[in-house]
Short mmCIF file of the C-alpha atoms (twelve columns), coordinates in Angstrom:
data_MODEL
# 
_entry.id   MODEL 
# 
loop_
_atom_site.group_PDB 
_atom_site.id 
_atom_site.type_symbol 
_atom_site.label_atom_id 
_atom_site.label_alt_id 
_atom_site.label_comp_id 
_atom_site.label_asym_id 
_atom_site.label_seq_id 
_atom_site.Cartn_x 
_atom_site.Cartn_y 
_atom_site.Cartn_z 
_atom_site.pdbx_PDB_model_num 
ATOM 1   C CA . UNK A 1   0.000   0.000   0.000  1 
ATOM 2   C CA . UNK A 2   1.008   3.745   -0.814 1 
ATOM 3   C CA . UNK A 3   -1.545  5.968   0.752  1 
ATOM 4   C CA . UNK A 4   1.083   7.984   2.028  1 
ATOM 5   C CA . UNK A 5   3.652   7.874   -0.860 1 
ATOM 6   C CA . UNK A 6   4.909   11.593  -0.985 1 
ATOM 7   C CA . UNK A 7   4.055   12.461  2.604  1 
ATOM 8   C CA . UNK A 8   6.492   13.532  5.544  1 
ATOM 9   C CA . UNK A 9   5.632   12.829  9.221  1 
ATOM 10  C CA . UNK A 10  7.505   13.290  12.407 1 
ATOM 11  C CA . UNK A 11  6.716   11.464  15.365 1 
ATOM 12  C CA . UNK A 12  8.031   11.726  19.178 1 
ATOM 13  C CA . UNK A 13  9.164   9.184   20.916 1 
ATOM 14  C CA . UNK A 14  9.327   7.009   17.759 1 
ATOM 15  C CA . UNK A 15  12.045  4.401   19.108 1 
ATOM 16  C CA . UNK A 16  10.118  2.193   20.894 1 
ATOM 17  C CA . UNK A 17  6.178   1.037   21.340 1 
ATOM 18  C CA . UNK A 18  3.906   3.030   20.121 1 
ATOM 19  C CA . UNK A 19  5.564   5.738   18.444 1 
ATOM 20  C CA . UNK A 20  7.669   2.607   16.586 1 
ATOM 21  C CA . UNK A 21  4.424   0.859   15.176 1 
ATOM 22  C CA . UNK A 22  3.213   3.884   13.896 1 
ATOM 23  C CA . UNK A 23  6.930   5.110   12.486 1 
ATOM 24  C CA . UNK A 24  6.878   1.310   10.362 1 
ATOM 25  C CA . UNK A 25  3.441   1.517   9.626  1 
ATOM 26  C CA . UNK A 26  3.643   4.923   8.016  1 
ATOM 27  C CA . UNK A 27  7.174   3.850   5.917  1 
ATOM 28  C CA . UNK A 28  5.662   0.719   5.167  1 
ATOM 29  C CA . UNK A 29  2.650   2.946   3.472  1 
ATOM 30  C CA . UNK A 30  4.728   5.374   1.026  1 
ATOM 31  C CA . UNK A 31  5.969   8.162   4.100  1 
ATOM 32  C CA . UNK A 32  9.273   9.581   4.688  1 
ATOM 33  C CA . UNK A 33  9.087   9.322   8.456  1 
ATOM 34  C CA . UNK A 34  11.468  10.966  10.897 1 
ATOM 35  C CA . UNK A 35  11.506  9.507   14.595 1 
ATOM 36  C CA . UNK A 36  12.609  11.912  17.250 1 
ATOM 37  C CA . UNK A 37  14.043  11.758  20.767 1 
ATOM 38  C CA . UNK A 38  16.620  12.015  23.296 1 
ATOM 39  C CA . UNK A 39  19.414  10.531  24.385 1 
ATOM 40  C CA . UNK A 40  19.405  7.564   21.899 1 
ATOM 41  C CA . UNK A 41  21.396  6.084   18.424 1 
ATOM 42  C CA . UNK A 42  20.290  5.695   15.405 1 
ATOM 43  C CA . UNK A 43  18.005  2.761   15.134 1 
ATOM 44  C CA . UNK A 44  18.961  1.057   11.984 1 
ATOM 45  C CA . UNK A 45  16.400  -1.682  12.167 1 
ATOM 46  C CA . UNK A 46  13.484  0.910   11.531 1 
ATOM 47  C CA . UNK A 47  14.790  0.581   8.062  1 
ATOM 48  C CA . UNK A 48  15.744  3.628   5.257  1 
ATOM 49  C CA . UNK A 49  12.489  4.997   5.252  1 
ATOM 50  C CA . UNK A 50  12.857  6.069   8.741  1 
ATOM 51  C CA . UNK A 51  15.503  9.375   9.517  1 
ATOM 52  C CA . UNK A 52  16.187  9.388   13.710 1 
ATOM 53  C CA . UNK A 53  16.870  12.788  14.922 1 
ATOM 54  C CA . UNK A 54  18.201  13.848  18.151 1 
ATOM 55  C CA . UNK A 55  15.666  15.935  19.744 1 
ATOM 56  C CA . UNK A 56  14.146  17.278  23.391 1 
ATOM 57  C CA . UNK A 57  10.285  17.970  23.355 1 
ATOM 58  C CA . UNK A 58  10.934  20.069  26.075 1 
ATOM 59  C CA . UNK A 59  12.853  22.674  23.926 1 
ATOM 60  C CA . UNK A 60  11.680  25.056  21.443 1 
ATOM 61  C CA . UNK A 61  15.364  25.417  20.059 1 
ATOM 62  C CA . UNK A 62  15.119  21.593  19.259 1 
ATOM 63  C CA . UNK A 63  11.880  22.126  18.009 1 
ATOM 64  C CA . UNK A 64  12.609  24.847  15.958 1 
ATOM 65  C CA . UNK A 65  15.292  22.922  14.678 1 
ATOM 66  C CA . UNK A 66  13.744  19.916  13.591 1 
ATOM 67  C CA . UNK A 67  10.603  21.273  11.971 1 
ATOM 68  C CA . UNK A 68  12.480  23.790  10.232 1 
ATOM 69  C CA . UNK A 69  14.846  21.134  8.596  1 
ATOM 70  C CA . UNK A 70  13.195  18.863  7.431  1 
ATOM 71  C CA . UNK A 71  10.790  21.477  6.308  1 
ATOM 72  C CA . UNK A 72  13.742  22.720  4.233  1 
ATOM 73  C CA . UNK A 73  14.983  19.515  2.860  1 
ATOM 74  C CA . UNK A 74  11.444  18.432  1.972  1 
ATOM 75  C CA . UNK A 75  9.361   21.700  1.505  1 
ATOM 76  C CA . UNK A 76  6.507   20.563  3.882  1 
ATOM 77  C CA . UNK A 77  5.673   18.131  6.942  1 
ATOM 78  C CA . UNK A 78  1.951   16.446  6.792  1 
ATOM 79  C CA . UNK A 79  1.878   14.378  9.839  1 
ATOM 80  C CA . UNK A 80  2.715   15.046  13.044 1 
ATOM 81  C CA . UNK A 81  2.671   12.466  15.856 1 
ATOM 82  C CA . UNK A 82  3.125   14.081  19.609 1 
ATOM 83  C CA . UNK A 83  3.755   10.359  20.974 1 
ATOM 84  C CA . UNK A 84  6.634   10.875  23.431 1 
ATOM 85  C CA . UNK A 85  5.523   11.011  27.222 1 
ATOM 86  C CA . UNK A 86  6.421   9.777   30.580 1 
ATOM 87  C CA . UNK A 87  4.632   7.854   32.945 1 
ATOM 88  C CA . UNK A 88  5.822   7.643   36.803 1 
ATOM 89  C CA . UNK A 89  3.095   6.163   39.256 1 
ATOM 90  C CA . UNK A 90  2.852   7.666   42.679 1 
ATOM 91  C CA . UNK A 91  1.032   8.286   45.122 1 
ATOM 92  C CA . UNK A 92  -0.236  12.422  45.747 1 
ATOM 93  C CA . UNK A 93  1.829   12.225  49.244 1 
ATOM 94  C CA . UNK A 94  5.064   11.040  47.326 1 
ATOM 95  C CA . UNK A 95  4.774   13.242  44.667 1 
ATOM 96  C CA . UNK A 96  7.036   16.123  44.491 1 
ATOM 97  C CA . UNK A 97  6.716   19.243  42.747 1 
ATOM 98  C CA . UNK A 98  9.688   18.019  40.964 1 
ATOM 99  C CA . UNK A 99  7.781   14.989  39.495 1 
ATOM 100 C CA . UNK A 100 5.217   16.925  38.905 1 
ATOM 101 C CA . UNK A 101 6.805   19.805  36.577 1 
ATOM 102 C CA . UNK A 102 8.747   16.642  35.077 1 
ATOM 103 C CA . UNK A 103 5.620   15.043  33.698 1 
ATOM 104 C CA . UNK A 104 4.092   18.207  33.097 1 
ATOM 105 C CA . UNK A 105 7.022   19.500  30.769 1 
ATOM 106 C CA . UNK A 106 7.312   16.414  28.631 1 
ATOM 107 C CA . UNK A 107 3.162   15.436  27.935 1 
ATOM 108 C CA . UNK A 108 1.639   18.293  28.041 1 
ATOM 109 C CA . UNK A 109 4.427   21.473  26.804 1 
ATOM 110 C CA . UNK A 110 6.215   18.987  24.434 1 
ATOM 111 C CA . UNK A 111 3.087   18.911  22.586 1 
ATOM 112 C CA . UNK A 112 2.093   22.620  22.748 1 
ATOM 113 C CA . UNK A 113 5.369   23.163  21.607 1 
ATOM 114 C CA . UNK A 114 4.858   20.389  18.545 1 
ATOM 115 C CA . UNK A 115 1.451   21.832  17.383 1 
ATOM 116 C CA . UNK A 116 2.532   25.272  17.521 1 
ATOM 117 C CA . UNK A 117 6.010   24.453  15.273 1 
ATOM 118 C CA . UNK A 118 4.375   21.943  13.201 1 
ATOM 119 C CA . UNK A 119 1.114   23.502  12.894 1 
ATOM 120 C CA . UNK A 120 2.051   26.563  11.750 1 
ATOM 121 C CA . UNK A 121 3.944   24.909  9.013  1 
ATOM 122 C CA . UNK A 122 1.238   23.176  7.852  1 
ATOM 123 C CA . UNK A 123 -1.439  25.837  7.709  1 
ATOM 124 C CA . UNK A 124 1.302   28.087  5.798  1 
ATOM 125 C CA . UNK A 125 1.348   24.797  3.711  1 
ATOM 126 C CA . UNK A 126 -2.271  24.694  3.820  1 
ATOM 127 C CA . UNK A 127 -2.957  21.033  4.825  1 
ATOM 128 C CA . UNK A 128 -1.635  18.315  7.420  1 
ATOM 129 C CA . UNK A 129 -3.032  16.072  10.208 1 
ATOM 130 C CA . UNK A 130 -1.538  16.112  13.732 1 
ATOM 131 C CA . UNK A 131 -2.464  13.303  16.182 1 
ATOM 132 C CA . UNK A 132 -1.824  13.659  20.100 1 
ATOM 133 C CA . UNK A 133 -1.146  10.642  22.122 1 
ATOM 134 C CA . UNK A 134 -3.269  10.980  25.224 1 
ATOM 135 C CA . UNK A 135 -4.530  8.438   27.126 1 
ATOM 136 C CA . UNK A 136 -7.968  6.987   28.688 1 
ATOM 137 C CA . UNK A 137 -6.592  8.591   31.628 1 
ATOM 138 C CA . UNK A 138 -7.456  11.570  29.681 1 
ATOM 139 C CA . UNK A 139 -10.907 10.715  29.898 1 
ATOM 140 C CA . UNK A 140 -11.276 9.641   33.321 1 
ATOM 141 C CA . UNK A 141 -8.917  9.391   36.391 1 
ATOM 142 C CA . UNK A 142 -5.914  7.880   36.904 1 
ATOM 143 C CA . UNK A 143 -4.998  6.577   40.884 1 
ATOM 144 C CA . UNK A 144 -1.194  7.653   42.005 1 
ATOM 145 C CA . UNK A 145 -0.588  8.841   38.777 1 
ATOM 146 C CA . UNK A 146 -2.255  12.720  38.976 1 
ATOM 147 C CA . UNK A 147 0.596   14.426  37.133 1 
ATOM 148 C CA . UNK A 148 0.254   12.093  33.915 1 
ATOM 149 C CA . UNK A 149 -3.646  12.420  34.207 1 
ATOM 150 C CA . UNK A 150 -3.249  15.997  34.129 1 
ATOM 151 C CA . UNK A 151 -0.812  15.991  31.389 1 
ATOM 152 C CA . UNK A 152 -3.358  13.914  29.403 1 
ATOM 153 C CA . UNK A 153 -6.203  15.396  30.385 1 
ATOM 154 C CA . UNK A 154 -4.242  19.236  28.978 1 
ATOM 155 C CA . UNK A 155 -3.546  17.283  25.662 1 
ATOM 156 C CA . UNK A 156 -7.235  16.339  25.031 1 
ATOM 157 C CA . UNK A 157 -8.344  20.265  25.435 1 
ATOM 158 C CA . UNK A 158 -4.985  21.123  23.661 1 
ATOM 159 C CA . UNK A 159 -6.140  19.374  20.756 1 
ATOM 160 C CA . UNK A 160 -9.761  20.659  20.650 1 
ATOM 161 C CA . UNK A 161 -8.194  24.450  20.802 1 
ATOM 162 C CA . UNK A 162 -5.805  23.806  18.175 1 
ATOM 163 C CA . UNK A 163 -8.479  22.021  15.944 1 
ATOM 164 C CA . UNK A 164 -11.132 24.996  16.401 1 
ATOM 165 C CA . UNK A 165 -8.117  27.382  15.605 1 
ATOM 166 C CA . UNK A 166 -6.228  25.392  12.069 1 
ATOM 167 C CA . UNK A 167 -9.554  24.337  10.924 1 
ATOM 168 C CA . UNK A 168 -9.936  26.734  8.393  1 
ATOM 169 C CA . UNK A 169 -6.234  26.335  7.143  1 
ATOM 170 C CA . UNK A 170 -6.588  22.319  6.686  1 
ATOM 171 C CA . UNK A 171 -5.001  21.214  9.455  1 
ATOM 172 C CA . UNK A 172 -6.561  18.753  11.425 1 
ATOM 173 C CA . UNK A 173 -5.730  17.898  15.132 1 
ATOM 174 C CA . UNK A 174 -6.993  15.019  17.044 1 
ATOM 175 C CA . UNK A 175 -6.280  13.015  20.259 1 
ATOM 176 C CA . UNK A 176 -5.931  9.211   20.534 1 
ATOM 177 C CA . UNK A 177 -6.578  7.718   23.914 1 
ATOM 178 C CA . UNK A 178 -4.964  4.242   24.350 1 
ATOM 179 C CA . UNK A 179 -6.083  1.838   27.145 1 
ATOM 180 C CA . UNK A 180 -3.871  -0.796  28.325 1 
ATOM 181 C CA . UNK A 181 -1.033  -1.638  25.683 1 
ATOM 182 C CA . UNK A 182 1.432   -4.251  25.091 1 
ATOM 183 C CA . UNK A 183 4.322   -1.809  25.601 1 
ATOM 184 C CA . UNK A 184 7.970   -1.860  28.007 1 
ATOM 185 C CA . UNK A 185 5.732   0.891   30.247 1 
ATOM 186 C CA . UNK A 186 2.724   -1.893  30.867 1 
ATOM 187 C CA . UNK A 187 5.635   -4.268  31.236 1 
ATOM 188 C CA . UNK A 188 7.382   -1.706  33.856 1 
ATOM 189 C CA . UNK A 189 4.552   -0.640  35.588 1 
ATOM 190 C CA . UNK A 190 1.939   -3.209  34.732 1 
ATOM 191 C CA . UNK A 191 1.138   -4.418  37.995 1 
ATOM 192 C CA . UNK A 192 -1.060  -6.985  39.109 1 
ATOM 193 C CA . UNK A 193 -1.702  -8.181  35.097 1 
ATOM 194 C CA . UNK A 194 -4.654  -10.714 35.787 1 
ATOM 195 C CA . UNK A 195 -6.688  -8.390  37.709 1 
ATOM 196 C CA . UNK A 196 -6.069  -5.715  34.863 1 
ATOM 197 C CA . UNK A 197 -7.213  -7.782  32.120 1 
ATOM 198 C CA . UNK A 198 -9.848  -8.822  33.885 1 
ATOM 199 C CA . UNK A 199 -11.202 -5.063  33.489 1 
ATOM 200 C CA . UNK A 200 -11.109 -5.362  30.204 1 
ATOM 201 C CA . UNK A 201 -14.365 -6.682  28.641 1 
ATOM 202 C CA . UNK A 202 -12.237 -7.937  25.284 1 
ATOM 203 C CA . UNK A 203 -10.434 -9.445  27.708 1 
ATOM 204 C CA . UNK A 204 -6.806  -9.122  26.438 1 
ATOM 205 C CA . UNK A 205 -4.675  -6.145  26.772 1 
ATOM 206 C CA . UNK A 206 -3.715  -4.290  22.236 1 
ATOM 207 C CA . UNK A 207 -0.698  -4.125  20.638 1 
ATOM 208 C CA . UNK A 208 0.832   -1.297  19.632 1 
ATOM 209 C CA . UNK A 209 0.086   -2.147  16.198 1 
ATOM 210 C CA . UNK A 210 -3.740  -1.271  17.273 1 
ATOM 211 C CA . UNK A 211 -3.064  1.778   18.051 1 
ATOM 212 C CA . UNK A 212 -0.899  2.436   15.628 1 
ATOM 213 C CA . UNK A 213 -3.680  1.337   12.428 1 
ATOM 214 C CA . UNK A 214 -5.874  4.213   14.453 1 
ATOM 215 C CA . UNK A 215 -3.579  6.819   13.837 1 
ATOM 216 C CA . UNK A 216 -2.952  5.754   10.333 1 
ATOM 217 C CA . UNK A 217 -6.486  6.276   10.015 1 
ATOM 218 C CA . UNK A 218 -6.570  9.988   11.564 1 
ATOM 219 C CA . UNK A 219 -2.874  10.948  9.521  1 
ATOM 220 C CA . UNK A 220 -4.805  9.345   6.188  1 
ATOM 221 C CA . UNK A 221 -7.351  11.520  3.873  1 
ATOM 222 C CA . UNK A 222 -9.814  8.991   4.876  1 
ATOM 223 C CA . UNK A 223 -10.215 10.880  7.725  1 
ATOM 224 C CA . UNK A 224 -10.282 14.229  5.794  1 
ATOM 225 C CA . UNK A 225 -13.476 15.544  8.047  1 
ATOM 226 C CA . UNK A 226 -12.223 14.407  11.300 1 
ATOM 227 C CA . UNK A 227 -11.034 16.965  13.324 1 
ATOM 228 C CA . UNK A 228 -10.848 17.790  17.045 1 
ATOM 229 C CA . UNK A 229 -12.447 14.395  18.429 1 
ATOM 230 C CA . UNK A 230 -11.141 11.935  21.293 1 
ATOM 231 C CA . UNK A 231 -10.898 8.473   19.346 1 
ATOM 232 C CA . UNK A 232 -10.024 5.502   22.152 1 
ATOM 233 C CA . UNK A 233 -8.489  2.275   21.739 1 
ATOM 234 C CA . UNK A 234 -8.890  0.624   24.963 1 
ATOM 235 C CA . UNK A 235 -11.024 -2.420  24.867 1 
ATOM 236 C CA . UNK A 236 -14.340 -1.162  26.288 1 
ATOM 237 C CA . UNK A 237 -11.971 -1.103  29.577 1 
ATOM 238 C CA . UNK A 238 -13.681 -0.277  33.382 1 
ATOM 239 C CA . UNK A 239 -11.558 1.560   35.621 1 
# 
């Protein structure tokens, strides 16, 4: 398939999970993909399709950087993935402002800082689809984790701001919400895995591949009048 042959996306966090499914899926599909984050090599298994670039959400000078090159060497950017995030359980008592400006800076202003480089790119270009990793903790409530359900919670009215305001250029911004995925953060901080499934009515937990056919979707112009909506892959999950 080549529904994206000619298309350039960029997505966070790319390495690993679910940023890598969607990264493969998208080269796989026609895209010249670039995969950025921190403190990591080249991942040469990703394949030529896929560029790795060096870069800090937290920074607008990396930011800056990165949109504006490959801008330059390809004269646009069409997708943008905001997929890199953290995710450190705790409970309120043991969480320090520290761990909270930590989370904070990463989810939430790494992707204000994406949809404002990216998106004004695109609506000078006047088209492009950017997709925000949230989470169902978005949605709801997330026990000793209230920095990352804030964080996702900021990226679901993020989204809906930036939507109303690109709209008329042809951009299109929407969130993704993932339940419980087969990722190394489930693995990490998992937990007790039996009584987790067991709150999931499909009764398994996705693979990142799920997700990652969603957002091939929402990046595709089969989703050319989506815009602004919360789409969740979790299952039919009960907190």
């Amino acid at each position: 398939m080549t529904r994206f042959e000619g298309k350039v996306a960029l997505i966070t966090g790319g390495r690993s999970g679910i940023g890598r499914a969607i990264a493969m899926r998208l080269a796989a599909e026609g895209a010249r993909v670039f995969t950025a984050q921190r403190g990591a090599d080249n991942d040469e298994t990703l394949g030529d399709a896929v560029t790795y670039l060096h870069h800090d959400v937290t920074s607008e000078a990396d930011w800056a950087g990165v949109v504006g090159g490959i801008v330059e060497e390809h004269g646009r950017i069409d997708i943008l993935v905001n997929n890199a995030g953290i995710f450190e359980p705790k409970p309120i008592a043991d969480t320090t402002l520290d761990d909270w400006n930590r989370t904070i800076l990463i989810n939430q202003t790494g992707v204000f800082l994406g949809l404002r480089e990216a998106g004004l790119k695109m609506r000078d270009h006047g088209s492009g689809s950017i997709i925000n990793i949230s989470s169902i903790a978005g949605l709801g409530g997330a026990s000793m984790a209230h920095a990352y359900a804030a964080s996702k919670w900021a990226v679901r009215g993020m989204t809906k701001s930036a939507a109303l305001e690109f709209a008329a250029d042809g951009v299109r911004v929407n969130s993704v919400h993932p339940g419980i995925i087969d990722t190394d953060m489930f693995k990490e901080f998992g937990g007790n895995t039996e009584r987790i499934i067991a709150a999931i009515p499909m009764g398994r937990v996705a693979s990142a591949q799920e997700v990652g056919t969603l957002v091939l979707f929402l990046a595709s112009d089969e989703a050319s009048y989506c815009t602004g909506q919360e789409f969740v892959v979790d299952g039919g999950f009960k907190a």
